[in-house]
One Martini backbone bead per residue (centre of mass of N, CA, C, O) as a GRO file, in nm:
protein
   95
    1UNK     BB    1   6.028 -13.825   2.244
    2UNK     BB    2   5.667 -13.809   2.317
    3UNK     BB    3   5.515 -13.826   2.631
    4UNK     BB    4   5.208 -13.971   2.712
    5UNK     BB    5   5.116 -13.914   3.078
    6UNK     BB    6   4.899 -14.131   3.286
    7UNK     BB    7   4.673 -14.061   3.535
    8UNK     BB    8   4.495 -14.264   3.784
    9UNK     BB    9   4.188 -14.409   3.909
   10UNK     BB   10   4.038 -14.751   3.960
   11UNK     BB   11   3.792 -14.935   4.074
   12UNK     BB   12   3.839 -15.191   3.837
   13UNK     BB   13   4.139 -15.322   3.644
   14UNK     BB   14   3.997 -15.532   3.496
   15UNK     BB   15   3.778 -15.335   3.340
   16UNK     BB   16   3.971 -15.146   3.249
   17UNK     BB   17   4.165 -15.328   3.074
   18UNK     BB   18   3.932 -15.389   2.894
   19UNK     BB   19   3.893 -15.145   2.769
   20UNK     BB   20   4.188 -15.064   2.668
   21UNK     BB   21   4.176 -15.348   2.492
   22UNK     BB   22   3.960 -15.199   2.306
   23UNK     BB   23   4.039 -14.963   2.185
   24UNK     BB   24   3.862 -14.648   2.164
   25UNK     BB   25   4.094 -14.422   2.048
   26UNK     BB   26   4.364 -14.536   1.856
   27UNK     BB   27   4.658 -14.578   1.913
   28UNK     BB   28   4.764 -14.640   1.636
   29UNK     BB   29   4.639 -14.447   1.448
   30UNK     BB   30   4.744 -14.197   1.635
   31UNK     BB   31   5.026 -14.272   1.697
   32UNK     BB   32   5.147 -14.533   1.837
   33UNK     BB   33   5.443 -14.712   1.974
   34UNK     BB   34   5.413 -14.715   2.240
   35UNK     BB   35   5.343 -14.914   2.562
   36UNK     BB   36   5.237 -14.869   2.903
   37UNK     BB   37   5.198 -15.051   3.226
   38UNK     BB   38   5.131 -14.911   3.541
   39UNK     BB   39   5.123 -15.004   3.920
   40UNK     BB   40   5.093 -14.933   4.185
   41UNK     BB   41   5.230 -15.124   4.469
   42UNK     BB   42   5.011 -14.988   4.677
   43UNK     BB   43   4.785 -14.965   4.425
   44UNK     BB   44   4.639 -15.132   4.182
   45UNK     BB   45   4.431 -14.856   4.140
   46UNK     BB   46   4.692 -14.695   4.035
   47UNK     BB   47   4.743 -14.571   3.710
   48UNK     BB   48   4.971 -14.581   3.451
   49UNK     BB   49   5.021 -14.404   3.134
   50UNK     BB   50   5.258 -14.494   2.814
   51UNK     BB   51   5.309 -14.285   2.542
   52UNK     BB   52   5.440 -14.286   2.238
   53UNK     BB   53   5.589 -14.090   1.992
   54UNK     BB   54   5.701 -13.885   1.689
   55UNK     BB   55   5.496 -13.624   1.806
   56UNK     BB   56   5.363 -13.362   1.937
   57UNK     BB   57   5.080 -13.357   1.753
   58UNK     BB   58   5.023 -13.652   1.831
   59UNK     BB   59   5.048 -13.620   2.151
   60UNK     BB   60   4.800 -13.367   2.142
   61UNK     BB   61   4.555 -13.555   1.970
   62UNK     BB   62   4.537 -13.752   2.188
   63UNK     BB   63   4.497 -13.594   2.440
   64UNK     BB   64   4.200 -13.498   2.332
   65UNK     BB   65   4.039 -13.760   2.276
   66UNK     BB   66   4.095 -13.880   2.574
   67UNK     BB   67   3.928 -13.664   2.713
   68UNK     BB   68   3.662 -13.677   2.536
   69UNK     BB   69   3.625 -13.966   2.679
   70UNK     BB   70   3.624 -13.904   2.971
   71UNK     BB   71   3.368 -13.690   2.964
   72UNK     BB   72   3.185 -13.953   2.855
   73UNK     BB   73   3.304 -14.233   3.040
   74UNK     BB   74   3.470 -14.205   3.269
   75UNK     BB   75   3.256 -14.324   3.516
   76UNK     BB   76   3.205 -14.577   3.355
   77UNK     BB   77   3.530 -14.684   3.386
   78UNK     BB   78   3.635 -14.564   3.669
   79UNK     BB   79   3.738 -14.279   3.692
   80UNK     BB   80   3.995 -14.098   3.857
   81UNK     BB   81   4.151 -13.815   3.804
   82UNK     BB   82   4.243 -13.758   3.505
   83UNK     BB   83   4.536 -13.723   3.342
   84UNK     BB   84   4.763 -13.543   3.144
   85UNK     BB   85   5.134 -13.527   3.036
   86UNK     BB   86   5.361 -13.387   2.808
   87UNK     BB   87   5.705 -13.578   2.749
   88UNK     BB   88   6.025 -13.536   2.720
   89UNK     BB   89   6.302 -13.736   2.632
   90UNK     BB   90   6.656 -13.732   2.736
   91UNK     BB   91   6.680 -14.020   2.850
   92UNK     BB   92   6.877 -14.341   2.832
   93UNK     BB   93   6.923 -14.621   3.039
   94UNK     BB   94   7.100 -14.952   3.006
   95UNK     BB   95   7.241 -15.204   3.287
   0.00000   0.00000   0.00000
């Protein structure tokens, strides 16, 4: 299953989840099947988001999306310095 993994900082965590709650670029239409929202412990404005898909050609068309999004609005949403980067999972366990 491939997940497209964001990391960013933004200026406040407040505003970007507004923004994200608002699903700018379709979630769910890009094929979006779960997602996750992590916080850096020591930094609430450093954040990862885990994107999960059934297709590589779909978590590279929403990374794409996301990019064109970024390129747009990225400073308007305080974003600094998004990545993204698509991993293949190999492996899960649950204790």
């Amino acid at each position: 299953m491939p997940i497209l993994q964001i990391q960013h900082k933004v200026r406040d965590f407040d505003r970007w989840r507004q923004a994200f709650d608002s699903d700018p670029v379709g979630r769910e239409r890009g094929g979006v099947r779960r997602y996750q929202i992590l916080q850096a412990a020591d930094d609430p404005n450093f954040v990862v988001i885990e994107l999960e898909f059934d297709s590589q050609d779909q978590a590279e068309a929403f990374g794409d999306r996301l990019r064109e999004l970024w390129g747009r609005a990225g400073p308007e949403l305080g974003l600094e310095e998004p990545q993204a980067r698509i991993f293949d999972s190999v492996e899960a366990t649950e204790y």
